[in-house]
N, C-alpha and C positions, 0 to 999 in steps of 0.2 A: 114446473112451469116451462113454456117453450121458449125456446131460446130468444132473447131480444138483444139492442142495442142499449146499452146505461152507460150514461157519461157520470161521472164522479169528479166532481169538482170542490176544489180546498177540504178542509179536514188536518184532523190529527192522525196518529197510532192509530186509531179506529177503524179508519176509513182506509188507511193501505191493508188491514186485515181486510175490510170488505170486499173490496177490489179482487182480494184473491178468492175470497168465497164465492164470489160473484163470478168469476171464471170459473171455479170449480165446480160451479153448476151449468155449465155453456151458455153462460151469455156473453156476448161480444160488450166489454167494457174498454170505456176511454177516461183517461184522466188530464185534470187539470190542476196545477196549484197545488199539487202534491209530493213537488221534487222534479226537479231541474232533468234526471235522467230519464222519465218514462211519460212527462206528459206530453200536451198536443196542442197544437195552437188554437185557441176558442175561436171558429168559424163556421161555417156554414152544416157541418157536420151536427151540429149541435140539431136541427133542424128535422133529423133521420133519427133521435132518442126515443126511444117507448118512455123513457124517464130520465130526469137530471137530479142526481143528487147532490145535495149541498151539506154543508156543515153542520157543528152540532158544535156552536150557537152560528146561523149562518152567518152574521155580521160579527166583524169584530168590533171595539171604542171608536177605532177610528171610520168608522163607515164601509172600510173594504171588506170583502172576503175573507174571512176566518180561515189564512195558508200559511200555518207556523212551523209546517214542513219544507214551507219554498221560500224563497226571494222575491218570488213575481208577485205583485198585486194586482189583484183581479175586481173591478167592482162588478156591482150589480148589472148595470145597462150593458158592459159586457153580454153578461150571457145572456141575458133577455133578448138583445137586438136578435140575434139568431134564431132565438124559438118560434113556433109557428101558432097561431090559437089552438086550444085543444090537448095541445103537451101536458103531460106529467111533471109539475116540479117538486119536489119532496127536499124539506130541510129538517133541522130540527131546534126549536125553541124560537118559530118563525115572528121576528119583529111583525108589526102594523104597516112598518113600511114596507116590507120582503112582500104582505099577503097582496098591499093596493097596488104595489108596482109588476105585480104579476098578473093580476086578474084585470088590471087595466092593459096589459099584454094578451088577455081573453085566456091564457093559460089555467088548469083548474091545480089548485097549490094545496097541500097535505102538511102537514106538520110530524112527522114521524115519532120523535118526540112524545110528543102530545096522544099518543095511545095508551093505553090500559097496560097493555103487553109488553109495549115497550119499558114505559117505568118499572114495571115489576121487572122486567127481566134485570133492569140496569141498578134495582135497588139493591140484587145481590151481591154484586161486585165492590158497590158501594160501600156493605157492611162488612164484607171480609175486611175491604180495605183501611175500615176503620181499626178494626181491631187488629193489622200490622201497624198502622201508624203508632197506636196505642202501646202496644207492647215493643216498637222501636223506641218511644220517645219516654216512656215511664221507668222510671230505677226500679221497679217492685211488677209483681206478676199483677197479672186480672183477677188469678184466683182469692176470695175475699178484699178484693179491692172494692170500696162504696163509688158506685158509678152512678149519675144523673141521666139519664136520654130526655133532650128537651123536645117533644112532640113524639108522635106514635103516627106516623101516619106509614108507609111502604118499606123506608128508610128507617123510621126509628124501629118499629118493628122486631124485622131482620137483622137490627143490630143489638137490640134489645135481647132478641132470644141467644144472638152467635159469642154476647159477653155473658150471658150468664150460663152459658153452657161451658164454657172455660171456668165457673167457679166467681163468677161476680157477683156482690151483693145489688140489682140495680131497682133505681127507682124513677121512675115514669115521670114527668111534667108535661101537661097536655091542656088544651086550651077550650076543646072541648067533650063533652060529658059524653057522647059517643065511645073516644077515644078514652077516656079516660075509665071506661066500663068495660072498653076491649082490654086495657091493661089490666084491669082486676078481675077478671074472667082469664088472663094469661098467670095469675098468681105474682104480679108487681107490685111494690107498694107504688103507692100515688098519690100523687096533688096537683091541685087546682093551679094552670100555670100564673094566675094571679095573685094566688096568696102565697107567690114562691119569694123568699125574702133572705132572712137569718137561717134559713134549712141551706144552703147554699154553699154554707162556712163548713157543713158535713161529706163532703165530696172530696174525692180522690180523684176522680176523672168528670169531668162535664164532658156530652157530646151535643152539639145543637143539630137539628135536621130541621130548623123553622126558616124559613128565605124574610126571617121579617128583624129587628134588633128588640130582639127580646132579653137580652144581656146587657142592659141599659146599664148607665152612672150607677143607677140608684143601686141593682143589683148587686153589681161587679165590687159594691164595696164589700157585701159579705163576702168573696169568695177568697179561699185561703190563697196565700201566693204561690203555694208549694203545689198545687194544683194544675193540672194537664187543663185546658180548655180546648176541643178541637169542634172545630167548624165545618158543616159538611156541608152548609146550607150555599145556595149559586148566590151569586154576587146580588146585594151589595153584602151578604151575610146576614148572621143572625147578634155580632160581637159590635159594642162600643170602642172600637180598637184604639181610639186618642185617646181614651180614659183609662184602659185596658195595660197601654206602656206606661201612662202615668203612674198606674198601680203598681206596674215590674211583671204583671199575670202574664205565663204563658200561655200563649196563644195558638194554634198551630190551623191555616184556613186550609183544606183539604175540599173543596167544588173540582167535581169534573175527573173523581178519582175512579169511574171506571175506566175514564182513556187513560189512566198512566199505569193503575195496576194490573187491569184485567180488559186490554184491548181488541182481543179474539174474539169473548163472552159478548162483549159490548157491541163488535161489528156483527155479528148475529143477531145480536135484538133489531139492531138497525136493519139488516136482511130481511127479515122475517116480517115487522111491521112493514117494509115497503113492497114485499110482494104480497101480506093483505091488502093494501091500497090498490094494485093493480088486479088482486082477484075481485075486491067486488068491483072495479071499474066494470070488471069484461061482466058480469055476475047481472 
């Protein structure tokens, strides 16, 4: 791709890896919100971007910009005052409010995130990093340990095949019959994530990949206490966690584990889906 101007604005680990990738392929990058020593003050320059990228989730709880590398808080109306109709803004996991308040700016907004390419890329790092969490956090190996994956979908998947290639017994929960035909055509055992109950009490490791609380009261009562629970799914989770301490179960919530384990991996999917967005723009 020929060389452009990309502002990089807030981010984690991710996005200082992109930064560099992004130089390393000659394009003139500016940052913001990404540490006190290399960024730039959000002005008029914003104006001259082929692209602006934003974070991954772009908003943080509190409304600002997702900069848990900096100090500075940056909102929204910030960088938009700058932009001109027509601009490129690319984030990722783009609120309702990020798409209306941009496209009422006339800006055309992408979600990078939200690609095919992207999540697969990012589900890989995901499952490695389950299965460090897993083997940090369990007294006893993977190998013949009885493991649960609660969904099959990108995520459960790839971590499906990466525990049982270490020697894990594991068994599938899946919600729909799709998925739950890919698991048995993958040689897992499986169940109906509705009629999951007292099978629950049979586990050594749960891994959830459902973004929904599918580990209700009613569950959590079967599961043993001596059991690893870990959480993969983005907020609010997939755990009853007030019911969860009540019971003593550990818990362990692990969202967002390609930017802490495998930050490089992760700002390359994000590279690569945002200059598909600009190839088919020009396309």
């Amino acid at each position: 791709m020929e060389e452009k101007s990309i502002w990089v604005v807030g981010g984690d680990r991710r996005h200082l890896a992109l930064v560099e990738l992004l130089e390393e392929d000659g394009h003139t990058v500016h940052t913001a919100g990404l540490g006190e020593e290399t960024g730039e003050p959000l002005g008029p320059g914003l104006a001259l971007a082929h692209c602006v990228i934003l974070p991954l989730p772009v908003l943080g709880k509190d409304g600002l910009m997702h900069t848990p590398l900096s100090k500075e808080e940056i909102s929204l109306p910030q960088i938009l005052e700058h932009m001109r109709p027509d601009q490129v803004l690319c984030g990722g996991l783009v609120s309702q409010a990020v798409w209306q308040a941009g496209e009422e700016r006339g800006l055309r907004v992408f979600d990078y995130y939200a690609r095919e390419e992207c999540m697969v890329a990012n589900a890989v790092p995901t499952a490695e990093g389950a299965v460090q969490a897993a083997m940090e956090q369990l007294p006893f190996t993977l190998h013949s340990a009885r493991v649960l994956i609660l969904g099959f979908g990108r995520v459960g998947k790839l971590t499906a095949h990466r525990m049982r290639a270490l020697g894990a017994r594991v068994t599938v929960a899946a919600k729909g019959y799709e998925d739950l035909a890919w698991a048995a055509a993958y040689n897992y055992e499986s169940i109906h994530l509705e009629d999951l109950s007292c099978e629950l009490g049979g586990f050594q490791l749960i891994v959830n990949t459902i973004p929904a609380q599918v580990l209700d009261a009613r569950r959590l009562a079967w599961v043993d206490p001596a059991v690893l629970i870990l959480d993969l799914a983005s907020a609010p989770g997939g755990v009853d966690l007030p019911r969860g301490e009540e019971l003593g179960l550990r818990i362990l919530q692990a969202p967002g584990l390609p930017g802490r384990t495998a930050p490089v991996t992760s700002a390359k999917a994000i590279r690569d889906s945002v200059y598909h967005i600009l190839r088919e723009l020009e396309e």
